[in-house]
N, CA, C and O atoms as a printed pandas DataFrame, in Angstrom:
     atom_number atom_name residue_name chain_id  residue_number  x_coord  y_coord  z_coord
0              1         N          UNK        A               1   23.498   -9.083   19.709
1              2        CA          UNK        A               1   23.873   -9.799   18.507
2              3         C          UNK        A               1   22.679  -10.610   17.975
3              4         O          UNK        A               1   22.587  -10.856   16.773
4              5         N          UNK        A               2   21.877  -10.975   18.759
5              6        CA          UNK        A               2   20.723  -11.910   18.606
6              7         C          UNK        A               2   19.379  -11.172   17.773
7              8         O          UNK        A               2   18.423  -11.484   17.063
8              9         N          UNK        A               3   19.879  -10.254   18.250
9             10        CA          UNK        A               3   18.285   -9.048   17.679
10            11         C          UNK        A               3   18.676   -8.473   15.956
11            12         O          UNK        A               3   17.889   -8.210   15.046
12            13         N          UNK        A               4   20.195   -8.418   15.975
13            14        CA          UNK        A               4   21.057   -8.300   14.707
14            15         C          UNK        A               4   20.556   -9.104   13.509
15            16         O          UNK        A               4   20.222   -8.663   12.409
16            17         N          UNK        A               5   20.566  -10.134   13.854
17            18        CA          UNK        A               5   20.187  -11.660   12.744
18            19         C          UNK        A               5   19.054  -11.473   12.794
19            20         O          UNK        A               5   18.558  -11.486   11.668
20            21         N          UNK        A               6   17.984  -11.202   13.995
21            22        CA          UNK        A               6   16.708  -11.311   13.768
22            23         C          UNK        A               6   16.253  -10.235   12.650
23            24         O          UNK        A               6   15.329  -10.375   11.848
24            25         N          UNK        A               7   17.078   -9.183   12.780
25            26        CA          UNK        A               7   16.644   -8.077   11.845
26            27         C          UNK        A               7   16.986   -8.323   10.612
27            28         O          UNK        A               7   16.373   -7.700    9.745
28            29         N          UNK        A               8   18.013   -9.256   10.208
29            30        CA          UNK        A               8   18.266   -9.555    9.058
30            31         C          UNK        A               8   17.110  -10.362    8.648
31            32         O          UNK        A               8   16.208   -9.967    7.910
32            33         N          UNK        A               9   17.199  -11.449    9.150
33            34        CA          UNK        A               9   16.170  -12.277    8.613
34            35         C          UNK        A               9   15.048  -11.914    8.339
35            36         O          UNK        A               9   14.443  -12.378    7.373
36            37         N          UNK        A              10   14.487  -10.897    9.239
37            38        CA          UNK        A              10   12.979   -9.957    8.550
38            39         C          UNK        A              10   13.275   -9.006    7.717
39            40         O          UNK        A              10   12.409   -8.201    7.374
40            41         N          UNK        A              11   14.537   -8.942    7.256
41            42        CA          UNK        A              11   14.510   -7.782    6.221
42            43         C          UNK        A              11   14.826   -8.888    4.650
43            44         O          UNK        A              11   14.429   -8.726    3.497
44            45         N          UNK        A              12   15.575   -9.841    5.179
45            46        CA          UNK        A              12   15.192  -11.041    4.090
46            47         C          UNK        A              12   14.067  -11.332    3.441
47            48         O          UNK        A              12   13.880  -11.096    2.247
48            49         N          UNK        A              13   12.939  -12.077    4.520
49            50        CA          UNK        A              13   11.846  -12.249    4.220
50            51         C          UNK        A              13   11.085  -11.278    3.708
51            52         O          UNK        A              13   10.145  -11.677    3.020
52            53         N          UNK        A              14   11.229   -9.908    3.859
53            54        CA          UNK        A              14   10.410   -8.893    3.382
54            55         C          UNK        A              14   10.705   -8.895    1.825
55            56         O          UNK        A              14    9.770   -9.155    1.068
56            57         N          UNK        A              15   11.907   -8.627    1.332
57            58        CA          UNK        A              15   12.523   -8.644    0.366
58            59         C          UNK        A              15   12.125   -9.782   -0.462
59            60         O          UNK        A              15   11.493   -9.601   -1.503
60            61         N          UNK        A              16   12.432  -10.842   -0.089
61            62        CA          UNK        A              16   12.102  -11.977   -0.255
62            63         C          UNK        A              16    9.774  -11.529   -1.046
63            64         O          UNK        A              16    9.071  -11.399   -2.048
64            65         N          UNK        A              17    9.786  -11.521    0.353
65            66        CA          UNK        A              17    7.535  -11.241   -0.473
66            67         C          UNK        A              17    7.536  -10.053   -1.563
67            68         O          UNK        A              17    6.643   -9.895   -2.395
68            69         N          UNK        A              18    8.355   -9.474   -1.464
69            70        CA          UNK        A              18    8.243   -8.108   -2.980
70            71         C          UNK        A              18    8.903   -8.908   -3.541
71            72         O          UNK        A              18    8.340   -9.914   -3.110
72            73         N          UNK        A              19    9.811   -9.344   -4.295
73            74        CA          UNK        A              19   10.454  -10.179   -5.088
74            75         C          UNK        A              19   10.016  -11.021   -5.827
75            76         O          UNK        A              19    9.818  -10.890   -7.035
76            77         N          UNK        A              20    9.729  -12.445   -4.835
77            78        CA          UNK        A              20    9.450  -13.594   -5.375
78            79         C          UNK        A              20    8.020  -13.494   -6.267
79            80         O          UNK        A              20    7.987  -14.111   -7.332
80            81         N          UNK        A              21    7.025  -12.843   -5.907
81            82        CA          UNK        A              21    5.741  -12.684   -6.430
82            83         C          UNK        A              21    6.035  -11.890   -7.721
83            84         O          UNK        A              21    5.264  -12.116   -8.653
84            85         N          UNK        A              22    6.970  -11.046   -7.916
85            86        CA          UNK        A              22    6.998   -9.969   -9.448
86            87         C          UNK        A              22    8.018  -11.259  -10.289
87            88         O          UNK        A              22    8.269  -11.222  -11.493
88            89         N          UNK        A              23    8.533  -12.420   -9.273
89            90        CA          UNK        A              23    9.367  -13.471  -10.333
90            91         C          UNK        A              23    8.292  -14.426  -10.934
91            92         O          UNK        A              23    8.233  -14.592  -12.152
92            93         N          UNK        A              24    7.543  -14.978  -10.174
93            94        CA          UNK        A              24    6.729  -16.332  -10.705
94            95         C          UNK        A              24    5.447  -15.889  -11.485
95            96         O          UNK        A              24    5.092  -16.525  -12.478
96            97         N          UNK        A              25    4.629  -14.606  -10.958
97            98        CA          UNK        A              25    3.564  -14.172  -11.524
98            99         C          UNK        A              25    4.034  -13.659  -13.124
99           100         O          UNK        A              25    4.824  -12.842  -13.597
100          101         N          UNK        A              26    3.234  -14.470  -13.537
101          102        CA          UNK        A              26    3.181  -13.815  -14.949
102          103         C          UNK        A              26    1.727  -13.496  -15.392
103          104         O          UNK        A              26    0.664  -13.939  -14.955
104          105         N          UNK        A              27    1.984  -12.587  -16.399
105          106        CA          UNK        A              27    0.561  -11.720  -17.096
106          107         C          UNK        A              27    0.316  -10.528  -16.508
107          108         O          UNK        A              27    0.928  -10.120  -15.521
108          109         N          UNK        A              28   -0.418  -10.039  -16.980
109          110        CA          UNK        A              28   -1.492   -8.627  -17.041
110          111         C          UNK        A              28   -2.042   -8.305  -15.552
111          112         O          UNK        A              28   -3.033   -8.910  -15.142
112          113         N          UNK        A              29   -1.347   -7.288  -14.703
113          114        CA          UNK        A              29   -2.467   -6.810  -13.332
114          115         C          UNK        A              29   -3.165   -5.872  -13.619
115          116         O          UNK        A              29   -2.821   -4.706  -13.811
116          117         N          UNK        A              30   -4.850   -6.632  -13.691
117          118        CA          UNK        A              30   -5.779   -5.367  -13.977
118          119         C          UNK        A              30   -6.208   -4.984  -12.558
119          120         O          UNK        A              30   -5.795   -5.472  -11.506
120          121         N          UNK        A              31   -7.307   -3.814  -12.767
121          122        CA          UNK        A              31   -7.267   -3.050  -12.092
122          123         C          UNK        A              31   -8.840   -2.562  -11.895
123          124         O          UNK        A              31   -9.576   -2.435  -12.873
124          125         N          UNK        A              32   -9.296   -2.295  -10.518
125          126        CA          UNK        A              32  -11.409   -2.018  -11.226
126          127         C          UNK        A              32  -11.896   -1.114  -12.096
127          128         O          UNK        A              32  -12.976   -1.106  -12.686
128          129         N          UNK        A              33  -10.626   -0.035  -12.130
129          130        CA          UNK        A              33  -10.797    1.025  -13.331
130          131         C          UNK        A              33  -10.730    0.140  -14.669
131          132         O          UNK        A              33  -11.696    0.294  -15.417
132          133         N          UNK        A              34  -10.062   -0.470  -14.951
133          134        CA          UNK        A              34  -10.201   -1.346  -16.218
134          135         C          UNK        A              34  -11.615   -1.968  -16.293
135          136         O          UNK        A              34  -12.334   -1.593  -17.219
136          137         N          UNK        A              35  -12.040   -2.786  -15.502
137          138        CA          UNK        A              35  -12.754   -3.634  -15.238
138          139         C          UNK        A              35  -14.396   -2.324  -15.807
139          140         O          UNK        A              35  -15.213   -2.496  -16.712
140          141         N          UNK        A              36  -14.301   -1.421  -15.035
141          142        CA          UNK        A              36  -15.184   -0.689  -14.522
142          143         C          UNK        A              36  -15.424   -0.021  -16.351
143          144         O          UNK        A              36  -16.499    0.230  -16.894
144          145         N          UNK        A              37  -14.025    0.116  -16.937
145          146        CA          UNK        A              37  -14.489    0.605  -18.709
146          147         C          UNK        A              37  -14.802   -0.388  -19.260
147          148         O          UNK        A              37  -15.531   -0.146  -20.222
148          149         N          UNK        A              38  -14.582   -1.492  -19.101
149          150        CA          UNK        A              38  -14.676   -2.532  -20.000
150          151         C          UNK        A              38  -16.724   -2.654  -19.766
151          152         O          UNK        A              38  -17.496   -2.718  -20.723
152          153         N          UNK        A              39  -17.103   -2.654  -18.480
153          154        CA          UNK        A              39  -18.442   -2.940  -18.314
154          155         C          UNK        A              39  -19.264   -1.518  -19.192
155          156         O          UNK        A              39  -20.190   -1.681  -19.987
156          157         N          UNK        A              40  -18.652   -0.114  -18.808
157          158        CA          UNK        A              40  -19.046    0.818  -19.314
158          159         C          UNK        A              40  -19.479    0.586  -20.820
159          160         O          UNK        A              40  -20.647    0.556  -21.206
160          161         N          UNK        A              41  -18.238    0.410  -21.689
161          162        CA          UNK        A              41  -18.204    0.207  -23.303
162          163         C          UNK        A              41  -19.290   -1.092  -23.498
163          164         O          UNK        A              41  -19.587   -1.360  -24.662
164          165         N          UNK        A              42  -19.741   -1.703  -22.688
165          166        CA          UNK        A              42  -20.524   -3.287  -23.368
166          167         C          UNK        A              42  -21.775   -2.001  -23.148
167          168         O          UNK        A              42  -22.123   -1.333  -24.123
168          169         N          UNK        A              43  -22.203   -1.833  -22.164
169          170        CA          UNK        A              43  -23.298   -1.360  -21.857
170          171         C          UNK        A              43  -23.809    0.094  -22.527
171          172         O          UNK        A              43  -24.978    0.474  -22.462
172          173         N          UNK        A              44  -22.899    0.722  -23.078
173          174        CA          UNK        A              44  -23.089    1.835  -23.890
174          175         C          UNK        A              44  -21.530    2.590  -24.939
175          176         O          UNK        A              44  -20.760    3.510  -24.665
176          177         N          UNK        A              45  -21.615    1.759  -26.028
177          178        CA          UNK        A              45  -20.234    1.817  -27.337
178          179         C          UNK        A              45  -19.805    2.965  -27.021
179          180         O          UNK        A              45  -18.637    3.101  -26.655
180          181         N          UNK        A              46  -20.842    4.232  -27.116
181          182        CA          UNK        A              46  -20.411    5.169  -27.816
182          183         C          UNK        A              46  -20.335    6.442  -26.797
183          184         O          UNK        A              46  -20.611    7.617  -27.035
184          185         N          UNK        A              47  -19.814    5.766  -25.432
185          186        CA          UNK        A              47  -19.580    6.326  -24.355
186          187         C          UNK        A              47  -18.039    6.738  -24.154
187          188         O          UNK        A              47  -17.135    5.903  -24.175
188          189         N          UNK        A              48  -17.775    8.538  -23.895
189          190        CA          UNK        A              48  -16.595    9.209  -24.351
190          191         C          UNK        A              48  -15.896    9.563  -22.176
191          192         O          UNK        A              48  -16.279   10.353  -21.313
192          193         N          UNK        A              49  -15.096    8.767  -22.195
193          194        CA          UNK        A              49  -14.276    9.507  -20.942
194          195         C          UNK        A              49  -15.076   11.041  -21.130
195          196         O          UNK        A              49  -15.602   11.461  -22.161
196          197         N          UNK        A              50  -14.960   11.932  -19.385
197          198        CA          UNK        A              50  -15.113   13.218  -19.603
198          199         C          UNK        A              50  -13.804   13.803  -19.402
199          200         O          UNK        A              50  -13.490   14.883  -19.903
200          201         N          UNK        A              51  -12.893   12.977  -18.541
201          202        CA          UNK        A              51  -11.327   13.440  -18.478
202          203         C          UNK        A              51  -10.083   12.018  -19.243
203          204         O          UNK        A              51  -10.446   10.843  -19.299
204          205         N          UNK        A              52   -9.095   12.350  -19.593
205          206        CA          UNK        A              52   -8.315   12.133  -20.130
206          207         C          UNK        A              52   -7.050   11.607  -18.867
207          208         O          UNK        A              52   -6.816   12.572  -18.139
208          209         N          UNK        A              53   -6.336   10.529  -18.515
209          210        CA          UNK        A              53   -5.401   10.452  -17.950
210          211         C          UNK        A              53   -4.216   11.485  -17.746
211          212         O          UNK        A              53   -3.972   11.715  -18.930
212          213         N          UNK        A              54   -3.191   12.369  -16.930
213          214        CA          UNK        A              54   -2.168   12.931  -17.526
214          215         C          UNK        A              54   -0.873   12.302  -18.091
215          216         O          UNK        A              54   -0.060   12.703  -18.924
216          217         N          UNK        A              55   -0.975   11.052  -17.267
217          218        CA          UNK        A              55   -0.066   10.060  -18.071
218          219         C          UNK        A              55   -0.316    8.709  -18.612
219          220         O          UNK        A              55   -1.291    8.235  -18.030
220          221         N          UNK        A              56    0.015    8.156  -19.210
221          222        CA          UNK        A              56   -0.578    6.554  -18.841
222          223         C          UNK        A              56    1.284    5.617  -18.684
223          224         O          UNK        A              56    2.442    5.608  -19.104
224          225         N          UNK        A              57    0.251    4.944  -17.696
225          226        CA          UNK        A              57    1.484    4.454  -16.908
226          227         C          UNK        A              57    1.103    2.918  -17.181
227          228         O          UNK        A              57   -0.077    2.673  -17.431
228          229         N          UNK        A              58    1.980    1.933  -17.150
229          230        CA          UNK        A              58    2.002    0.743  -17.380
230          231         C          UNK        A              58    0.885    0.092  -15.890
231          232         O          UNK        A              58    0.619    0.709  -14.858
232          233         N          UNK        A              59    0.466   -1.212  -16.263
233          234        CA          UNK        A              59   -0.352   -1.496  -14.920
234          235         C          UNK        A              59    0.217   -1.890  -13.853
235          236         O          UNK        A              59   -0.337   -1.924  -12.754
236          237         N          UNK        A              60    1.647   -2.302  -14.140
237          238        CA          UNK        A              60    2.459   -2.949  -12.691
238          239         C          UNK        A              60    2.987   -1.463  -12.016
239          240         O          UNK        A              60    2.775   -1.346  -10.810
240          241         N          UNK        A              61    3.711   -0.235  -12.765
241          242        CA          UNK        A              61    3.948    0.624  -12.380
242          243         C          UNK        A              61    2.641    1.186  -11.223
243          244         O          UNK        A              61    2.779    1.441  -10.026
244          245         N          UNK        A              62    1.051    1.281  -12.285
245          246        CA          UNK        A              62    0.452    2.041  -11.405
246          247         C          UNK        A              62   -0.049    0.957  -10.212
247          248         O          UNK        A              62   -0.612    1.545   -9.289
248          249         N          UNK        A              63    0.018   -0.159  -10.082
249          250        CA          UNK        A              63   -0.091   -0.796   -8.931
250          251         C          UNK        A              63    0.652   -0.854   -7.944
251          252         O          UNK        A              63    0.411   -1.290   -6.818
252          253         N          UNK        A              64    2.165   -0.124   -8.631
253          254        CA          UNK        A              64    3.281   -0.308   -7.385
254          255         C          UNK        A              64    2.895    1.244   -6.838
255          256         O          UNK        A              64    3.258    1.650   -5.735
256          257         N          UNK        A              65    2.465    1.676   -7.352
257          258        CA          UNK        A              65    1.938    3.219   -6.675
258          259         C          UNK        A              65    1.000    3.066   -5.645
259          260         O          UNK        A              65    1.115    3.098   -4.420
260          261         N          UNK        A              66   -0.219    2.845   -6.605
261          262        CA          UNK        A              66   -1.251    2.251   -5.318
262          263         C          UNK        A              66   -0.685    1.784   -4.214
263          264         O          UNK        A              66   -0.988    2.316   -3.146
264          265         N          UNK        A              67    0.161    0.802   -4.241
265          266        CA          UNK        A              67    0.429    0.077   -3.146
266          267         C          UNK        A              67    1.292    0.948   -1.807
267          268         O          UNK        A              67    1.280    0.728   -0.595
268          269         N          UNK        A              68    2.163    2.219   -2.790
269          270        CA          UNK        A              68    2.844    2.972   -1.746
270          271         C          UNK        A              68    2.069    4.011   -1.252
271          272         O          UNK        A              68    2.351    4.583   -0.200
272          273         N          UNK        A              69    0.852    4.371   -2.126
273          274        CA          UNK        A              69   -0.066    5.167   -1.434
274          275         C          UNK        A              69   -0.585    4.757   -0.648
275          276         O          UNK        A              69   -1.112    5.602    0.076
276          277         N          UNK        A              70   -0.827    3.086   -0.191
277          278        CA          UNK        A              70   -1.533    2.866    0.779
278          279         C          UNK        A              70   -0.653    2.315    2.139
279          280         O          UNK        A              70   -1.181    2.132    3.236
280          281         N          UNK        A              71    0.898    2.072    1.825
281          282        CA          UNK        A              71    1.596    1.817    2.567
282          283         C          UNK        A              71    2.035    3.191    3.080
283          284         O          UNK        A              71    2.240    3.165    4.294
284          285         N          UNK        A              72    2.174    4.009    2.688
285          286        CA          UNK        A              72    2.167    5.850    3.363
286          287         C          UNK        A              72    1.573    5.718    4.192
287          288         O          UNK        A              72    2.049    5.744    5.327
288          289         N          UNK        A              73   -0.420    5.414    3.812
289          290        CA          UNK        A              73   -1.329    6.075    4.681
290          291         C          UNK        A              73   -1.497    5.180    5.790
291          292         O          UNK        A              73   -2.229    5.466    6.738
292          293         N          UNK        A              74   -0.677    3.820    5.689
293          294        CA          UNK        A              74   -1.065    2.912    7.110
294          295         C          UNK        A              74    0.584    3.405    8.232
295          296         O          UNK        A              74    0.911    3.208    9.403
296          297         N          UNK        A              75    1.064    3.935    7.313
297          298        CA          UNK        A              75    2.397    4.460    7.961
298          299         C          UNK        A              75    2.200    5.201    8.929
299          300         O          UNK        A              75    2.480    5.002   10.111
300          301         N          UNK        A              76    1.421    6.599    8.159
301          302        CA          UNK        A              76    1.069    7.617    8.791
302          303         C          UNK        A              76   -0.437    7.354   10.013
303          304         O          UNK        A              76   -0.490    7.994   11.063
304          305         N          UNK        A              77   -1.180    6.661    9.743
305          306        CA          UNK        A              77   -2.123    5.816   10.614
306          307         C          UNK        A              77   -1.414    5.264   12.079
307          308         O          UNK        A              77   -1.676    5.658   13.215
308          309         N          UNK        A              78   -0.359    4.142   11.628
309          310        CA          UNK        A              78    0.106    3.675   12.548
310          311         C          UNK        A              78    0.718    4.352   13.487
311          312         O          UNK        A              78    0.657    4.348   14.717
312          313         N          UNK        A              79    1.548    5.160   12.404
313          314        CA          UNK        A              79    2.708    6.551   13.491
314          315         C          UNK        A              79    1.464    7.152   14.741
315          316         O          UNK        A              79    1.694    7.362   15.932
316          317         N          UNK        A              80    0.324    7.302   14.111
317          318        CA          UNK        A              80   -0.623    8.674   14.771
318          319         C          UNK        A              80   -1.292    7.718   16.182
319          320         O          UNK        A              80   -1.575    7.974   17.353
320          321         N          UNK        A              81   -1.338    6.508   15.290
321          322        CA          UNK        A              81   -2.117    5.801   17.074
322          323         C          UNK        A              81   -1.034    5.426   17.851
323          324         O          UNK        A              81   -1.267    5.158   19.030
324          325         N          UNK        A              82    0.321    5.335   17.359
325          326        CA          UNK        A              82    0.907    5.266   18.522
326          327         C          UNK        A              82    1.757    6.360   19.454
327          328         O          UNK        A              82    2.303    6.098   20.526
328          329         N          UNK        A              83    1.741    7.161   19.034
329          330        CA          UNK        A              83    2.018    8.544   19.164
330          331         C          UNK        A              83    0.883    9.088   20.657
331          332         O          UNK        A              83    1.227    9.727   21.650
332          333         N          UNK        A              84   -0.321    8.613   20.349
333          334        CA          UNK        A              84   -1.459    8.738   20.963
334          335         C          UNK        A              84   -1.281    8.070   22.163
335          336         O          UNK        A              84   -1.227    8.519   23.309
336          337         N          UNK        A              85   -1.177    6.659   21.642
337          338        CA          UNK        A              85   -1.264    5.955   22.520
338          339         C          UNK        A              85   -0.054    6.171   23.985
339          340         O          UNK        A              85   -0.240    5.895   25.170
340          341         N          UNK        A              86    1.196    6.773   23.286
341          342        CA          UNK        A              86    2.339    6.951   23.904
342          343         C          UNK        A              86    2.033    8.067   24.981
343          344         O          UNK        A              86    2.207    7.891   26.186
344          345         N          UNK        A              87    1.483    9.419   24.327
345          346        CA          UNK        A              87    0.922   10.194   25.451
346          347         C          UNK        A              87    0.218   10.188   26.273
347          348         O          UNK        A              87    0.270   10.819   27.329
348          349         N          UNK        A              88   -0.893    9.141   25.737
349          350        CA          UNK        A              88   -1.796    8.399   26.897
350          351         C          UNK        A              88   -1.133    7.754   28.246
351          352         O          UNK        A              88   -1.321    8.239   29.362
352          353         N          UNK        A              89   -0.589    6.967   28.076
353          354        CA          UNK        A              89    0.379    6.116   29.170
354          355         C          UNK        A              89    1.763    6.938   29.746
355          356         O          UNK        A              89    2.545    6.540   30.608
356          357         N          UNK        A              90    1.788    7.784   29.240
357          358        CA          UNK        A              90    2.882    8.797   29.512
358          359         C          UNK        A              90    2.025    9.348   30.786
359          360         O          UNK        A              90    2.444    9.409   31.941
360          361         N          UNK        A              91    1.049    9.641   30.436
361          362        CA          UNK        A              91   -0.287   10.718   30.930
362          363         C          UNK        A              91   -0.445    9.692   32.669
363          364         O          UNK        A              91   -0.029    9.938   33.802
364          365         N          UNK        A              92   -1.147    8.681   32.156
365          366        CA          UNK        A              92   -1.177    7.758   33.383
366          367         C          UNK        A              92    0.008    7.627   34.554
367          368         O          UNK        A              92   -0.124    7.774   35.769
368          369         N          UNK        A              93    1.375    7.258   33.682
369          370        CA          UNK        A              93    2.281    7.463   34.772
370          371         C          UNK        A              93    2.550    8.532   35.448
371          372         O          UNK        A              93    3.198    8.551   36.495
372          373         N          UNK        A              94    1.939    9.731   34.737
373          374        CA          UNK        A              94    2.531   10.953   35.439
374          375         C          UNK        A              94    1.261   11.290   36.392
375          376         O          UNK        A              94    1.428   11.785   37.507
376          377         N          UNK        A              95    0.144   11.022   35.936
377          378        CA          UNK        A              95   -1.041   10.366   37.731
378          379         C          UNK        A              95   -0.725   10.010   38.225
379          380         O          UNK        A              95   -0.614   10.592   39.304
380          381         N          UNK        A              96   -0.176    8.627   38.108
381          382        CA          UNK        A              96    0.269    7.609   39.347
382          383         C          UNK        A              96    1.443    8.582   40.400
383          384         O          UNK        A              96    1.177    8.953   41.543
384          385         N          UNK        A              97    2.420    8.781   39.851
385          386        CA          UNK        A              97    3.238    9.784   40.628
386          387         C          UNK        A              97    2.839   10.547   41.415
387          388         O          UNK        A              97    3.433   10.812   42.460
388          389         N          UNK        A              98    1.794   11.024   41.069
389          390        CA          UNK        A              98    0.810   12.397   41.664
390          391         C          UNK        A              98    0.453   12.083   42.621
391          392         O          UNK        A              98   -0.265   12.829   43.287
């Protein structure tokens, strides 16, 4: 029952850090691609993209992307070292037996 509440409460607080930050923050999330045209255009006007976006997506949208692309790849990171790590020590106990 104890581990029950605990899980609530971290699924609170999680909820809670995505939330509260998209409530109080206000304005514009740029991005270094922005940043990175804006320096481009000072430094040369009449400078033409060579590719074209396929969509254009708002900046909070494409940041909530970013963010799941990188929460995937620490997913899939994390899964793989412990996976590793699991056969490793699996590995050891089945020496020790030996």
């Amino acid at each position: 029952m104890k581990n029950k509440w605990k899980n609530l409460l971290m699924l609170l607080a999680v909820i809670l850090l995505v939330v509260l930050p998209l409530l109080f923050v206000n304005g514009e999330f740029g991005g270094a691609d922005d940043a990175a045209e804006g320096a481009i255009t000072e430094i040369d006007p009449a400078y033409k993209p060579w590719f074209k976006p396929l969509a254009e997506l708002p900046g909070e949208t494409e940041s909530m992307l970013f963010a799941l692309q990188a929460a995937i790849g620490a997913g899939v990171i994390g899964y793989t070292l412990g996976l590793l790590k699991g056969r490793q020590d699996r590995q050891k106990l089945n020496d020790q037996k030996n």
